[in-house]
Phi, psi and omega in degrees: 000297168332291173342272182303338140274348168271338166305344211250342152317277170351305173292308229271003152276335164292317232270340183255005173279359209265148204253143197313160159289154134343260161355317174267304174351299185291332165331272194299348184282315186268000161267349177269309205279340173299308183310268203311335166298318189255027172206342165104161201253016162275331164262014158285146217214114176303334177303324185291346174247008160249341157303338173267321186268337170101044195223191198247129168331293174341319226251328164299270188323330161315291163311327181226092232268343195209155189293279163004263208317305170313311175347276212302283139040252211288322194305299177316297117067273204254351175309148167200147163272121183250316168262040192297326191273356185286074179218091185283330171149312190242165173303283189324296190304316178319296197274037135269323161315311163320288172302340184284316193285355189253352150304335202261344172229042182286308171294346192266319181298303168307312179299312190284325181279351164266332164296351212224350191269353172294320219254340153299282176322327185291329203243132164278334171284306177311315185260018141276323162307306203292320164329288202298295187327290214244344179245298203279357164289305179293346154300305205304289188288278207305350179275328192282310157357293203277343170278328191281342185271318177316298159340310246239298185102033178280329183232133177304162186296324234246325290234116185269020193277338204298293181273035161257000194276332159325306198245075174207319186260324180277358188280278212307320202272344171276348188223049166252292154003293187286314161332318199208009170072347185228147187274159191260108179293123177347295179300000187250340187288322199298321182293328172280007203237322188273315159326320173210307162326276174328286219296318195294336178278341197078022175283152164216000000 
């Protein structure tokens, strides 16, 4: 008897130490950053992501001690270098290459950084994740862009627009929103990439 009650404490503590698949992890990771893009991220609930993915709070708060921590969580998470692949020959051709790949996920990006930004500013983790997530891979990949034209000698090495291309393209997909009410759509990044990008490298 003694046994066999000590056995059954025991199963039922690994069974709650047992650790999530890949696979359900990502679950909760793309139903909280979905919840916050579309309802913002002060009405989002770890209760309200264990009612959708069909789990129990708990199984969150285990895993994540505070709704922050899951954020940041899932935002790392969600990193991709989206223009890591980005290699056409020339400087100019990458960034029209650019401006089509930052199209295809401007609206979706945009919306979770502007849902995150008050909550970001309050949480220092929060606002790294989000940083590691959505800003510092493309900074990353557009500066090796701008080294590989230098390589190339399409721009001179000294050229002082070089370190501006950065904030020239992720500047334009956060603030036309606030500007024009509409997320930046191929055709308006491409107008801006032929308009002010190039011309500022001395490209055509």
């Amino acid at each position: 008897m003694t046994s066999q009650a000590a056995e059954v404490p025991q199963s039922a503590a690994a069974s709650r130490r047992s650790k999530l698949t890949p696979e359900r992890e990502q679950e909760f990771f793309d139903a909280v950053l979905e919840q916050i893009r579309e309802c913002g991220y002060d009405a989002v609930t770890m209760e309200g992501v264990a009612a959708v993915t069909r789990c129990s709070k708990s199984t969150l708060y285990r895993q994540w001690k505070t709704k922050p921590q899951f954020v940041a969580a899932a935002l790392r998470a969600s990193r991709c270098p989206r223009f890591a692949g980005v290699d056409t020959g020339s400087l100019a051709g990458d960034l029209r290459a650019v401006a089509r790949a930052a199209a295809e996920w401007s609206r979706r990006d945009t919306k979770l950084h502007q849902a995150l930004g008050h909550a970001a500013m309050q949480d220092p983790e929060l606002a790294r994740a989000l940083r590691e997530a959505l800003v510092e891979p493309e900074v990353r990949a557009l500066q090796e862009i701008v080294r590989r034209g230098v390589e190339r000698e399409e721009v001179p090495a000294g050229h002082p627009a070089l370190e501006y291309v950065p904030a020239q393209v992720l500047g334009v997909l956060r603030v036309r929103p606030l500007l024009e009410g509409e997320y930046a759509d191929e055709e308006y990044l491409t107008r801006f990439v032929e308009a002010v990008v190039l011309p500022s490298l001395g490209l055509t």
